[in-house]
MOPAC internal coordinates of N, CA, C and O (Angstrom, degrees):
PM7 1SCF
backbone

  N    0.0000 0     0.00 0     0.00 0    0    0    0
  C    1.4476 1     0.00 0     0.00 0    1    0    0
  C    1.5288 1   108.01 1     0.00 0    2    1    0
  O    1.2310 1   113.51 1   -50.76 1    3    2    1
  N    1.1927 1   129.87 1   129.24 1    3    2    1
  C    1.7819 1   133.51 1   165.68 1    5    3    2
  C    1.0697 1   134.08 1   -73.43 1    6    5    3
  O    1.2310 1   116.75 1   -35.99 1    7    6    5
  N    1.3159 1   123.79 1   144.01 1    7    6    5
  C    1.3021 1   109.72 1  -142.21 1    9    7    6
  C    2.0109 1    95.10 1   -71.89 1   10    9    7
  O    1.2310 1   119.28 1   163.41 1   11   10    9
  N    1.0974 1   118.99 1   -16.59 1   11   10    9
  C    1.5588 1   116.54 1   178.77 1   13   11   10
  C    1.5158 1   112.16 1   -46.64 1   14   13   11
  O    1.2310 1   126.65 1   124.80 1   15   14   13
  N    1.7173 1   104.81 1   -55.20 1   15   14   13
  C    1.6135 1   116.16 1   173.20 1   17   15   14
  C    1.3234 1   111.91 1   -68.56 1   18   17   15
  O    1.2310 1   116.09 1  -154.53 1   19   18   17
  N    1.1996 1   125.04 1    25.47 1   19   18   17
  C    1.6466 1   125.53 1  -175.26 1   21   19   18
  C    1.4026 1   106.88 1  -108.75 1   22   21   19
  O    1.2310 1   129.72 1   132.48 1   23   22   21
  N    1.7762 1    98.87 1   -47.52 1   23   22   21
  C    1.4002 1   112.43 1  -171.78 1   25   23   22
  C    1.2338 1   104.84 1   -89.49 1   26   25   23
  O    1.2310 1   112.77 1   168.32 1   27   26   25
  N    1.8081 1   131.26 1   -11.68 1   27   26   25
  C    1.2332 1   122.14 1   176.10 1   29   27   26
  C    1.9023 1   103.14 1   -76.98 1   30   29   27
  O    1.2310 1   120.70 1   144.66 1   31   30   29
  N    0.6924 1   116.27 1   -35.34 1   31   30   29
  C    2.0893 1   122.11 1   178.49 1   33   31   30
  C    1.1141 1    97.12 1   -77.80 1   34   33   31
  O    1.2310 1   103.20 1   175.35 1   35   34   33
  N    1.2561 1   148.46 1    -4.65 1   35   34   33
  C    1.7234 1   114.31 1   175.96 1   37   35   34
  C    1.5752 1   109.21 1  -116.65 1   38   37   35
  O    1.2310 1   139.53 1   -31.19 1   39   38   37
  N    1.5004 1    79.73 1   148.81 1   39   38   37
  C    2.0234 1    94.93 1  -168.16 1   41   39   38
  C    1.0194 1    93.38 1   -77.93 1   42   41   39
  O    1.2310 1   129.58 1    -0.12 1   43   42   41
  N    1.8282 1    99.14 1   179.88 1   43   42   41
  C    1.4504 1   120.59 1  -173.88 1   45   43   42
  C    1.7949 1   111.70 1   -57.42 1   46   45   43
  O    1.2310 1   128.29 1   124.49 1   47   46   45
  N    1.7645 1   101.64 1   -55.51 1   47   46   45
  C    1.0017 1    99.24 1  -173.67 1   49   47   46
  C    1.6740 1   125.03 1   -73.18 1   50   49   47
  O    1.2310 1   117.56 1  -171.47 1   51   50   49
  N    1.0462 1   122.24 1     8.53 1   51   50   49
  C    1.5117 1   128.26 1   129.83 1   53   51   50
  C    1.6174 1   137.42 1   -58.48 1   54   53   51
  O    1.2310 1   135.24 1   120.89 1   55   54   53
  N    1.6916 1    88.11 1   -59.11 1   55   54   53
  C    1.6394 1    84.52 1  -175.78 1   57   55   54
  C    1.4472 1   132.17 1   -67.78 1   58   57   55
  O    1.2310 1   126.73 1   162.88 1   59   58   57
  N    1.6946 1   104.66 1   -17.12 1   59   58   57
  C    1.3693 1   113.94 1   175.71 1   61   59   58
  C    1.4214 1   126.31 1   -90.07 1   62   61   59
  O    1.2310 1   117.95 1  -160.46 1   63   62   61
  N    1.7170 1   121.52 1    19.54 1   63   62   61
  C    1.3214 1   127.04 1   149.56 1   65   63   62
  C    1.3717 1   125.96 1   -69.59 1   66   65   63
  O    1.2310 1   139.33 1   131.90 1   67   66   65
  N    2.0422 1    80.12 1   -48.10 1   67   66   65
  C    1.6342 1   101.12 1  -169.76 1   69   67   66
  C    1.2660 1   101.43 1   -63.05 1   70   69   67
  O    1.2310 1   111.47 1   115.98 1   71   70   69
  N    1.5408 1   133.68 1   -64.02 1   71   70   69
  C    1.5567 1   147.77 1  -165.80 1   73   71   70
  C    1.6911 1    95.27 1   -45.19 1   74   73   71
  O    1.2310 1   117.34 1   139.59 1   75   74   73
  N    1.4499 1   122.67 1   -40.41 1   75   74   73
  C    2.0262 1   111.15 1  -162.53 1   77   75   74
  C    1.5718 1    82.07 1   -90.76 1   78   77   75
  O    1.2310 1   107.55 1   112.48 1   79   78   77
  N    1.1137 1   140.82 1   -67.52 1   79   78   77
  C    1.5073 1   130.23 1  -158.64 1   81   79   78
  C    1.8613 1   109.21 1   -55.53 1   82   81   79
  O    1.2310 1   123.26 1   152.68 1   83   82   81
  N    1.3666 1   111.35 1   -27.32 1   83   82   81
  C    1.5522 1   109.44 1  -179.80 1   85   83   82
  C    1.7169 1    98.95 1   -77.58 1   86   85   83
  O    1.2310 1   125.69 1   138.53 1   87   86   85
  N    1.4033 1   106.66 1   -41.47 1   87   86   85
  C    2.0000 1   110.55 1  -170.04 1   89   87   86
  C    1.3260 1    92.02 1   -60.81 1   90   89   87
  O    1.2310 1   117.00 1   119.77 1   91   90   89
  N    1.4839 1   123.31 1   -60.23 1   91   90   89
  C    1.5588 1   114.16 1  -170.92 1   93   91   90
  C    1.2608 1   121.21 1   -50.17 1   94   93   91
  O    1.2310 1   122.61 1   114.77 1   95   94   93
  N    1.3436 1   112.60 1   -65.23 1   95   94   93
  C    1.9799 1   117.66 1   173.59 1   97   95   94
  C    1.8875 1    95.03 1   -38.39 1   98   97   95
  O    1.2310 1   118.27 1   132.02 1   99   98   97
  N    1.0719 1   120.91 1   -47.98 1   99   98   97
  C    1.5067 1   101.84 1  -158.13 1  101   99   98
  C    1.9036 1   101.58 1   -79.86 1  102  101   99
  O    1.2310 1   122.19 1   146.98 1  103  102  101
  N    1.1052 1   113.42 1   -33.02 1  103  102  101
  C    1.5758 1   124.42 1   175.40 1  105  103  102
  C    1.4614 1    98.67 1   -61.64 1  106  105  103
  O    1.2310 1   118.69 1   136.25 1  107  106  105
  N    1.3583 1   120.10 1   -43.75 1  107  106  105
  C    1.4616 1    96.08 1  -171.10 1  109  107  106
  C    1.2897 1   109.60 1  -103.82 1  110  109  107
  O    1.2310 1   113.77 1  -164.51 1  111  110  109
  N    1.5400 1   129.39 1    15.49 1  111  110  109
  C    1.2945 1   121.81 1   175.85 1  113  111  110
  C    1.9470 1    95.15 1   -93.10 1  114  113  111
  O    1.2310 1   120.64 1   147.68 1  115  114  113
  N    1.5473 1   116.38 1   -32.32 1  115  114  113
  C    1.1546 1   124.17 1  -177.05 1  117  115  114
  C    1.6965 1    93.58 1   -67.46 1  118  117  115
  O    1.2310 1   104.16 1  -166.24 1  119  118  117
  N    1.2505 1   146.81 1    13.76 1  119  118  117
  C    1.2351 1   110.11 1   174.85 1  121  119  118
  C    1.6014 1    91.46 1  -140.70 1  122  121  119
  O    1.2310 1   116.12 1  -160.09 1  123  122  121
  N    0.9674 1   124.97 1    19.91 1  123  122  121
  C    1.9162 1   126.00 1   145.27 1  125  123  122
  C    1.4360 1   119.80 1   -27.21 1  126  125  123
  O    1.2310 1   129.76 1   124.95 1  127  126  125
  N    1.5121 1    98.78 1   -55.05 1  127  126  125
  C    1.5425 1    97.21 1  -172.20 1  129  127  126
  C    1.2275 1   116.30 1   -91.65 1  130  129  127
  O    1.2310 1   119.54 1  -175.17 1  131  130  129
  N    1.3095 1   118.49 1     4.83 1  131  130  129
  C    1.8049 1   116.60 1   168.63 1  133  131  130
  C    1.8854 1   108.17 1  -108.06 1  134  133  131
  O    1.2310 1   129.20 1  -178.67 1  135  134  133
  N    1.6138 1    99.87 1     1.33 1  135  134  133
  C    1.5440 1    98.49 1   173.71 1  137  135  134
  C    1.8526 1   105.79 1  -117.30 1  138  137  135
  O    1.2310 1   130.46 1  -136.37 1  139  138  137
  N    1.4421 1    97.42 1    43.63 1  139  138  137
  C    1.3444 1    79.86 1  -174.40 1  141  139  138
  C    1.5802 1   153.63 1    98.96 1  142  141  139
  O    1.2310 1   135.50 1   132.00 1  143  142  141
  N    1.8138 1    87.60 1   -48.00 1  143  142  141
  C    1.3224 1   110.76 1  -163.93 1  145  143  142
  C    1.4138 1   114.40 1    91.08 1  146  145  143
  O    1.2310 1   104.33 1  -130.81 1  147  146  145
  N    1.1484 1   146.52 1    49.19 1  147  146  145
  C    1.2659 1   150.17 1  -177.41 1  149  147  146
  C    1.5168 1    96.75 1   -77.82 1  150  149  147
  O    1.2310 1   111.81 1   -50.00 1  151  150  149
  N    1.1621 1   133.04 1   130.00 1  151  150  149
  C    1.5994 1   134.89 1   170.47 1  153  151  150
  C    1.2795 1   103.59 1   -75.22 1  154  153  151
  O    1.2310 1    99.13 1   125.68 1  155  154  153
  N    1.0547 1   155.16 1   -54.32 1  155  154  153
  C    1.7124 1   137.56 1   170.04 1  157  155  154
  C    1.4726 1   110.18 1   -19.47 1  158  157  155
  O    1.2310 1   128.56 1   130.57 1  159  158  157
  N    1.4935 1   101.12 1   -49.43 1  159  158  157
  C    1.7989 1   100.83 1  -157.40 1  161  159  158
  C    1.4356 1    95.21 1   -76.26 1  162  161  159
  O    1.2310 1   113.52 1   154.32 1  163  162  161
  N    1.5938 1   129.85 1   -25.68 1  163  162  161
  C    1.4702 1   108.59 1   177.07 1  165  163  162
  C    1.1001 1   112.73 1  -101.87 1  166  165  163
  O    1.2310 1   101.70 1  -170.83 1  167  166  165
  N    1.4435 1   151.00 1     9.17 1  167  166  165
  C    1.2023 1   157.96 1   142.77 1  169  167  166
  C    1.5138 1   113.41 1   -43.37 1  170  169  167
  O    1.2310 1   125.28 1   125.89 1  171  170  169
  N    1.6631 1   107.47 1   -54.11 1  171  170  169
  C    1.3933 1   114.26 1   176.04 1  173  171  170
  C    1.6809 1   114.70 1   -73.96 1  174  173  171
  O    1.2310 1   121.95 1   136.88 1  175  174  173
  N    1.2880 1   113.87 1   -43.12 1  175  174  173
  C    0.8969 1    91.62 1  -168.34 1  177  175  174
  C    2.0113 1   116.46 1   -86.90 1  178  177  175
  O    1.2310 1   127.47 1  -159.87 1  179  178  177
  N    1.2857 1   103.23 1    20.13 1  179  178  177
  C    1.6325 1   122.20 1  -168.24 1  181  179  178
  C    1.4463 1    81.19 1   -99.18 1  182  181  179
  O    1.2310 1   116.25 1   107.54 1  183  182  181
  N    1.4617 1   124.73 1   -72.46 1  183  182  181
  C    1.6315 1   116.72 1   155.45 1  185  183  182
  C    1.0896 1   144.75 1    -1.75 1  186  185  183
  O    1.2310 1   127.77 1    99.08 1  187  186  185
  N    1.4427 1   102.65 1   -80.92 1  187  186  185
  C    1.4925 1   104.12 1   157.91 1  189  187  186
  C    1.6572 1   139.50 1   -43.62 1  190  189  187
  O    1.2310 1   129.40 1   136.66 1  191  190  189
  N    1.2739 1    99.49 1   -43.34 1  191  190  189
  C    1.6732 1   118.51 1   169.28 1  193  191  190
  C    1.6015 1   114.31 1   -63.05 1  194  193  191
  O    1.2310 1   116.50 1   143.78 1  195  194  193
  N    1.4570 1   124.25 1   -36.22 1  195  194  193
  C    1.2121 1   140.42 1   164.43 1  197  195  194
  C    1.6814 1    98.13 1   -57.71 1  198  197  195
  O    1.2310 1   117.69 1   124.07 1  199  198  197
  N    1.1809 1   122.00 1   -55.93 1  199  198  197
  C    1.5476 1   132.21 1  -142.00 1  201  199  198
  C    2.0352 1    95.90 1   -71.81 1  202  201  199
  O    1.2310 1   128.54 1   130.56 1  203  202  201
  N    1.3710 1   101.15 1   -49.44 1  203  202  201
  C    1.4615 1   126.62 1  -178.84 1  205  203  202
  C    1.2905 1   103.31 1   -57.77 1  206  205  203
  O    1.2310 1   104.54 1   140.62 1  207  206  205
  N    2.0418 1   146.15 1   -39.38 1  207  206  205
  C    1.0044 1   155.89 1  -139.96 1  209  207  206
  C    1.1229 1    69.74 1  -104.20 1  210  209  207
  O    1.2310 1   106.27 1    86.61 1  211  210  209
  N    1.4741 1   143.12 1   -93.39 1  211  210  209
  C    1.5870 1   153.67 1  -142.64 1  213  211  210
  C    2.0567 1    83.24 1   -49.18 1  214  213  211
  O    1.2310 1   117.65 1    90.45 1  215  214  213
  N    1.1542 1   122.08 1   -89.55 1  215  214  213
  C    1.1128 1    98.53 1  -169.45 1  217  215  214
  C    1.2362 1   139.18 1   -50.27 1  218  217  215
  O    1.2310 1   116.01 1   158.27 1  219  218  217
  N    1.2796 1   125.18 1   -21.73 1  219  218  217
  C    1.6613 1   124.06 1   143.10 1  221  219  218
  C    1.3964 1   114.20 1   -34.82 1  222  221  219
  O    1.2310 1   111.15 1   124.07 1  223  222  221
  N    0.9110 1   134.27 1   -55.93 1  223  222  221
  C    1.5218 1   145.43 1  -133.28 1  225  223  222
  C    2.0053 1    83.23 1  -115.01 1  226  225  223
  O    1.2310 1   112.71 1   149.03 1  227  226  225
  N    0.9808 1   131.37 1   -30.97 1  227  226  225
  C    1.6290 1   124.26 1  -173.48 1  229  227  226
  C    1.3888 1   110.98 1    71.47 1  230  229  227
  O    1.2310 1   117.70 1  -144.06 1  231  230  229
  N    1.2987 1   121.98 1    35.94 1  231  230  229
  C    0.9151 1   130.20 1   178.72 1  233  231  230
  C    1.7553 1   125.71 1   -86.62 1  234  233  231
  O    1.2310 1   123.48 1   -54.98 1  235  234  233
  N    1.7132 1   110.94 1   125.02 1  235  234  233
  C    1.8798 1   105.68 1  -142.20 1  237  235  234
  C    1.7356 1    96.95 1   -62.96 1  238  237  235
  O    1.2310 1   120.09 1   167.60 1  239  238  237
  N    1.8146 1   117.44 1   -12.40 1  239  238  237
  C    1.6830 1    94.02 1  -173.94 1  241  239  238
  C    1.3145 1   110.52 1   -89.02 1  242  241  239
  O    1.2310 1   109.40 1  -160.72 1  243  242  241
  N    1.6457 1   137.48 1    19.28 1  243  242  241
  C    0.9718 1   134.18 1  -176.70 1  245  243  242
  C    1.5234 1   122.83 1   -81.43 1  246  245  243
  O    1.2310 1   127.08 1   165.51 1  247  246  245
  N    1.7452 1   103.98 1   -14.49 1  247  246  245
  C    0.9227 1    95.22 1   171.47 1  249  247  246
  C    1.6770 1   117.33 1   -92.04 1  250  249  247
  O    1.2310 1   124.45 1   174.22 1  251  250  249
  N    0.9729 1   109.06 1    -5.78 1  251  250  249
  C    1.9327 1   110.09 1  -179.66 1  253  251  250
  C    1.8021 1    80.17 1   -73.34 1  254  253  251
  O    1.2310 1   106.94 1   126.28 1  255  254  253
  N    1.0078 1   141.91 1   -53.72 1  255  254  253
  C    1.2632 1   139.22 1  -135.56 1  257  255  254
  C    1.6813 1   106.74 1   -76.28 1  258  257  255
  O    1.2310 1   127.37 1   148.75 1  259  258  257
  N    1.7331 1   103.42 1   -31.25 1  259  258  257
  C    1.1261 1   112.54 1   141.61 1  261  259  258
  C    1.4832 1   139.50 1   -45.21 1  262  261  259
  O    1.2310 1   115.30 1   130.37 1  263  262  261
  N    1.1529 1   126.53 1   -49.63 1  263  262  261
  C    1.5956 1   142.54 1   175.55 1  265  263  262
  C    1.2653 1    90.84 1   -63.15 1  266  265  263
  O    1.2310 1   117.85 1   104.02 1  267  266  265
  N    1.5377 1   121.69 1   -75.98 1  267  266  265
  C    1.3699 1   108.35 1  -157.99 1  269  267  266
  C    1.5919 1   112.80 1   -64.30 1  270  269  267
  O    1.2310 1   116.26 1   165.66 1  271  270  269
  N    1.1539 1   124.71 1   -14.34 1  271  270  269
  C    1.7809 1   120.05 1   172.07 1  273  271  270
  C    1.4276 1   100.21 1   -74.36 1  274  273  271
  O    1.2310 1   112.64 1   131.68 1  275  274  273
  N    1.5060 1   131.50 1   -48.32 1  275  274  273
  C    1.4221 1   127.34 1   171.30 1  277  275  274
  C    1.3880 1   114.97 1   -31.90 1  278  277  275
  O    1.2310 1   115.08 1   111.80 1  279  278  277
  N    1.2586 1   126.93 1   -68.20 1  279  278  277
  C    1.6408 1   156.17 1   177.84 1  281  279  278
  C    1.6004 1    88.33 1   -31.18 1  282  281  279
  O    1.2310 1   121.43 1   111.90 1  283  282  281
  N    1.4883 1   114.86 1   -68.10 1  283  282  281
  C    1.7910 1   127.04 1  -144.11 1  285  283  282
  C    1.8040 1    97.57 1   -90.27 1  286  285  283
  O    1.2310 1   124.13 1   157.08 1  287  286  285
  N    1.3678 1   109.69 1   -22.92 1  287  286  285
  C    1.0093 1   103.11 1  -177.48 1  289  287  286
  C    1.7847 1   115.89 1   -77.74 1  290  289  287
  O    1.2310 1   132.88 1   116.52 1  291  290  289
  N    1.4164 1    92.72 1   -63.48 1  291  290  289
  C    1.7288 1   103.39 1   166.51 1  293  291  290
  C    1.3381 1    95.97 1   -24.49 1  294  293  291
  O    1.2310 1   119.90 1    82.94 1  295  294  293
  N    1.3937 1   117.79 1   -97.06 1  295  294  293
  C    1.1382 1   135.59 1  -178.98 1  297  295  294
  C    2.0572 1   116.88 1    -5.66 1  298  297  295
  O    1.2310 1   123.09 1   112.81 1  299  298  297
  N    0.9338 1   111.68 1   -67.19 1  299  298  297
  C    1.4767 1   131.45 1   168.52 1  301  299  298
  C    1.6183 1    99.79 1   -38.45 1  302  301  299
  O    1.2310 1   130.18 1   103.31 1  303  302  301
  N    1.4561 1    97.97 1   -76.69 1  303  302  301
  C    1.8241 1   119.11 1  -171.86 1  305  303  302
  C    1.5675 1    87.44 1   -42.03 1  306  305  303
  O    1.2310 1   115.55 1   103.35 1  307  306  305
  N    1.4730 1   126.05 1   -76.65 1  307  306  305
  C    1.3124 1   110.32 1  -158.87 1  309  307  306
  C    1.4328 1   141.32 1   -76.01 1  310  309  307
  O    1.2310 1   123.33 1   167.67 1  311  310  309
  N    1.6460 1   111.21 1   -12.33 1  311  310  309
  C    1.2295 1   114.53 1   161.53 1  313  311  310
  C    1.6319 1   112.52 1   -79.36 1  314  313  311
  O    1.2310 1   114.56 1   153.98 1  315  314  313
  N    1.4227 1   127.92 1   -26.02 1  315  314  313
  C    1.3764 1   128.12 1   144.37 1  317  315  314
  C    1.5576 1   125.01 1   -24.11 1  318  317  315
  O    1.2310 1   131.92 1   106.21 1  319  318  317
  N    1.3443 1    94.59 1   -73.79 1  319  318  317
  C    1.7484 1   106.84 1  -169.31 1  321  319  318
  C    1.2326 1    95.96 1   -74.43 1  322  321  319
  O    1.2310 1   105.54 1  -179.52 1  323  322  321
  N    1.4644 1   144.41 1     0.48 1  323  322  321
  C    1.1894 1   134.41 1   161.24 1  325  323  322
  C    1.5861 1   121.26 1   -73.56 1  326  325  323
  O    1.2310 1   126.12 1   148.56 1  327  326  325
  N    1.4615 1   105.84 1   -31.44 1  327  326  325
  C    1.4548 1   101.76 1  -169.83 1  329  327  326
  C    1.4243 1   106.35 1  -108.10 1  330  329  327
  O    1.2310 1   114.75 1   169.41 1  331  330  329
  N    1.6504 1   127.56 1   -10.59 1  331  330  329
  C    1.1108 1   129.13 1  -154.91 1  333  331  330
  C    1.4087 1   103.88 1  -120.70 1  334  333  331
  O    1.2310 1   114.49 1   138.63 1  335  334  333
  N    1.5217 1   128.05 1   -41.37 1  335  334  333
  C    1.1749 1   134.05 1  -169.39 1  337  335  334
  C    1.3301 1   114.31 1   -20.31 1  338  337  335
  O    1.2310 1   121.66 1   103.52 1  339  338  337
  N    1.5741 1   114.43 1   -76.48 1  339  338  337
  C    1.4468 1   117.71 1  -149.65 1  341  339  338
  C    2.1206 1    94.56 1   -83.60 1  342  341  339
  O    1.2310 1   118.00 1   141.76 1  343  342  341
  N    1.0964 1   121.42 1   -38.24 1  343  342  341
  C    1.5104 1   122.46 1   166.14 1  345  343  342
  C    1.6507 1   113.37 1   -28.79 1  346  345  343
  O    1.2310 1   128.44 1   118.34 1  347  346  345
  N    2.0094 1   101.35 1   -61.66 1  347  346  345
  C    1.5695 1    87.16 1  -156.71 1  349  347  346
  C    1.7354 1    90.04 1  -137.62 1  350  349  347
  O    1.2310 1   123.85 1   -72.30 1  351  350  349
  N    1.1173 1   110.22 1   107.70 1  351  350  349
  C    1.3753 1   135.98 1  -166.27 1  353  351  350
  C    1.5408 1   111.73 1   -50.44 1  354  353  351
  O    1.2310 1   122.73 1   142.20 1  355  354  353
  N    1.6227 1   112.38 1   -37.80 1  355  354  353
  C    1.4092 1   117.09 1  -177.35 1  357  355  354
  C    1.5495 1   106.09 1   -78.70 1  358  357  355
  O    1.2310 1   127.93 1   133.22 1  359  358  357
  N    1.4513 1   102.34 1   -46.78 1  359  358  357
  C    1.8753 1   100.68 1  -166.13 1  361  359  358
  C    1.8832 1    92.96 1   -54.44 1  362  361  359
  O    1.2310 1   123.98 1   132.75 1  363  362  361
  N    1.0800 1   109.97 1   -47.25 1  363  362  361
  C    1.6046 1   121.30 1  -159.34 1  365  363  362
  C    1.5117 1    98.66 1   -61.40 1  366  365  363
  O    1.2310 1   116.98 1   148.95 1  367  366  365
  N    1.4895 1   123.35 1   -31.05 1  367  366  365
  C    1.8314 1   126.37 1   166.37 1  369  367  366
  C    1.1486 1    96.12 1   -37.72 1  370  369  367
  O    1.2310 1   130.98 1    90.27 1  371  370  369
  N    1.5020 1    96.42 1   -89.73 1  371  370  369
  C    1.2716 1   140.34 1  -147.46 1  373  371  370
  C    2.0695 1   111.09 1   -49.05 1  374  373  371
  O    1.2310 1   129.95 1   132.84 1  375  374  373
  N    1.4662 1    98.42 1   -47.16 1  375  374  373
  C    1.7617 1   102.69 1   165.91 1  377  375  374
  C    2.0430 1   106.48 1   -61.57 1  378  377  375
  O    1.2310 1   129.25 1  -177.39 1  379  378  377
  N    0.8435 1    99.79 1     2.61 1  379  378  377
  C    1.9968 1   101.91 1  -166.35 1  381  379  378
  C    1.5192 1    89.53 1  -102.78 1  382  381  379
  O    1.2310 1   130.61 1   105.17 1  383  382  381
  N    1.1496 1    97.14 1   -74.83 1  383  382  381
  C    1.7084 1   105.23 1   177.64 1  385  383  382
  C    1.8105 1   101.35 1   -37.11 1  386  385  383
  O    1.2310 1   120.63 1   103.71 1  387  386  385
  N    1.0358 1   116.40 1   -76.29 1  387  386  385
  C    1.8219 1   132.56 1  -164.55 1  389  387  386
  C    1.5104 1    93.38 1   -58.12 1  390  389  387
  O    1.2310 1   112.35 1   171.33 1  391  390  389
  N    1.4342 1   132.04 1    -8.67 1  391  390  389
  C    1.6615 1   125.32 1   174.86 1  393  391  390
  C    1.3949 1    89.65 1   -98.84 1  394  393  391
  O    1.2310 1   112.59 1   127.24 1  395  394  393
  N    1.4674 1   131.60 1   -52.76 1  395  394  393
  C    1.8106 1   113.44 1  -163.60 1  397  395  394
  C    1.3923 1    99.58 1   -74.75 1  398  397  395
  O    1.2310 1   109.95 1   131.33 1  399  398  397
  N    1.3730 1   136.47 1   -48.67 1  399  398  397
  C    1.1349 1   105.98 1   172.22 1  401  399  398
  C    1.2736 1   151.95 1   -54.82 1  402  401  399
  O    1.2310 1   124.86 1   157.95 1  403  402  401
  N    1.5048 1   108.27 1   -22.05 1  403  402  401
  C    0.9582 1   111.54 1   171.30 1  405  403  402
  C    1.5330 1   120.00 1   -74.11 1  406  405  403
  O    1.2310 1   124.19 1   149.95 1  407  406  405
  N    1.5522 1   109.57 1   -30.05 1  407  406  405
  C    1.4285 1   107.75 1   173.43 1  409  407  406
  C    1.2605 1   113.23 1   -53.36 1  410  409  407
  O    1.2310 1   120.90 1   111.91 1  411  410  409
  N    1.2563 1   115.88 1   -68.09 1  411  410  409
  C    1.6128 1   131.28 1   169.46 1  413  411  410
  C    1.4907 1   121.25 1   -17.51 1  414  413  411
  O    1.2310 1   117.97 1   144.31 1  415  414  413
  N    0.9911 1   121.47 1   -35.69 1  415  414  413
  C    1.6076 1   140.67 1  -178.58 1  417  415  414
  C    1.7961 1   102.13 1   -95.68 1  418  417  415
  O    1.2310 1   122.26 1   114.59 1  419  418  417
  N    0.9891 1   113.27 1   -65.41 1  419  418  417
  C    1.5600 1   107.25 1   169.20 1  421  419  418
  C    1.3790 1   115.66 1   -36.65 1  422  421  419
  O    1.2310 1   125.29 1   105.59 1  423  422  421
  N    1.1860 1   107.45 1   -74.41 1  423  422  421
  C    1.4292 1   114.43 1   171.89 1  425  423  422
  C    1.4893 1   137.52 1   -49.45 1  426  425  423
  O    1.2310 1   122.70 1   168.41 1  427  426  425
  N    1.8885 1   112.43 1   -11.59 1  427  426  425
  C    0.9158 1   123.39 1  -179.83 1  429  427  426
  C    1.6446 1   113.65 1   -95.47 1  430  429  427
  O    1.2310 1   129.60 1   153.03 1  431  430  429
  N    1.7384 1    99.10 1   -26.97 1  431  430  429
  C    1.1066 1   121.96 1  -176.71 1  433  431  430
  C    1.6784 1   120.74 1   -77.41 1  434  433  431
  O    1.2310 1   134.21 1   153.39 1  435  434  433
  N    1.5150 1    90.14 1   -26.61 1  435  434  433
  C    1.4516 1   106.03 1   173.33 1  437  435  434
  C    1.6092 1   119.35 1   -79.72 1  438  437  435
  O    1.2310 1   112.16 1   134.58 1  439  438  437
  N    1.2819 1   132.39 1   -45.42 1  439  438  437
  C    1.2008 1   132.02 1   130.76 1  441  439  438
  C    1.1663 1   130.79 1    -7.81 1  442  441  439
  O    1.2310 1   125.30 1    94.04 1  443  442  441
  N    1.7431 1   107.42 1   -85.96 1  443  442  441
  C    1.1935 1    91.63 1   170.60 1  445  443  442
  C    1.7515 1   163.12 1   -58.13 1  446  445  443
  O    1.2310 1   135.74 1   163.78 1  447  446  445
  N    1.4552 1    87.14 1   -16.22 1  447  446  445
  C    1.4366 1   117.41 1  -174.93 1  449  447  446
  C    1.8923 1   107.25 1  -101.70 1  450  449  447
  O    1.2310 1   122.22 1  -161.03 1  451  450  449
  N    1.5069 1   113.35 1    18.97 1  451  450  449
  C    1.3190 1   116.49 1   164.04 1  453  451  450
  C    1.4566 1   108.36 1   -92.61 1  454  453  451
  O    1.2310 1   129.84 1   -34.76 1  455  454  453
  N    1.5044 1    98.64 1   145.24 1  455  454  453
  C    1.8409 1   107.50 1  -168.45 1  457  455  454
  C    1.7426 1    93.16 1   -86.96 1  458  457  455
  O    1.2310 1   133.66 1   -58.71 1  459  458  457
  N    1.2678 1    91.20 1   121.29 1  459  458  457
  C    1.5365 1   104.84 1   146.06 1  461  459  458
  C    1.4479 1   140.93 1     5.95 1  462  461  459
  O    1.2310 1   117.54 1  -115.46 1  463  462  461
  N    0.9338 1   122.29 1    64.54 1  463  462  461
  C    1.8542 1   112.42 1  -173.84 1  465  463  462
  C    1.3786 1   121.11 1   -47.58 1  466  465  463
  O    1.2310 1   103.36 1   -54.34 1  467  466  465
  N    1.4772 1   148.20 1   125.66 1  467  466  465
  C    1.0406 1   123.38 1   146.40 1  469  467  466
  C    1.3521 1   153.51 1   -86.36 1  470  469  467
  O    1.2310 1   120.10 1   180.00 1  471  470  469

């Protein structure tokens, strides 16, 4: 099957895990060189890009790969918005925004990917 007929069959609530975990890895690999190079920020966002492929592909470790970006991400966002918040108004958005979404997707992902009771 090609990847054209791949992206023509999948619903919304698929494509919009894959689409924020691929935007993030690429947003935060694009901002390495204005942070320095901090290895967190390319770990995650090398992560994320990994995390987005597994769910393309339906692959069962994508969802741990999920949890553990939840874990690293929080984590990031809140020792961030701890030191930066009230200083620099955008980073302090932007870590708020990049924490609910990410919850939102975890949580959506977690849901969805629970087996069935009978």
């Amino acid at each position: 099957m090609s990847l054209a007929s791949k992206l023509r069959n999948l619903e919304l609530g698929t494509t919009a895990p894959i689409g924020f975990y691929g935007v993030a890895g690429i947003i935060l690999l694009a901002l390495l060189p204005f942070s320095n190079f901090p290895p967190h920020i390319g770990l995650t966002g090398i992560l994320s890009l990994v995390t987005a492929y597994g769910l393309f592909k339906k692959r069962f470790w994508a969802i741990w790969l999920v949890a553990a970006l939840f874990a690293a991400v929080t984590t990031i966002c809140l020792i961030t918005l701890y030191y930066v918040a009230l200083s620099n108004l955008v980073v302090g958005l932007s870590m708020v925004a990049y924490l609910i979404l990410t919850l939102i997707f975890t949580l959506y992902l977690a849901v969805k990917s629970r087996p069935a009771e009978t």
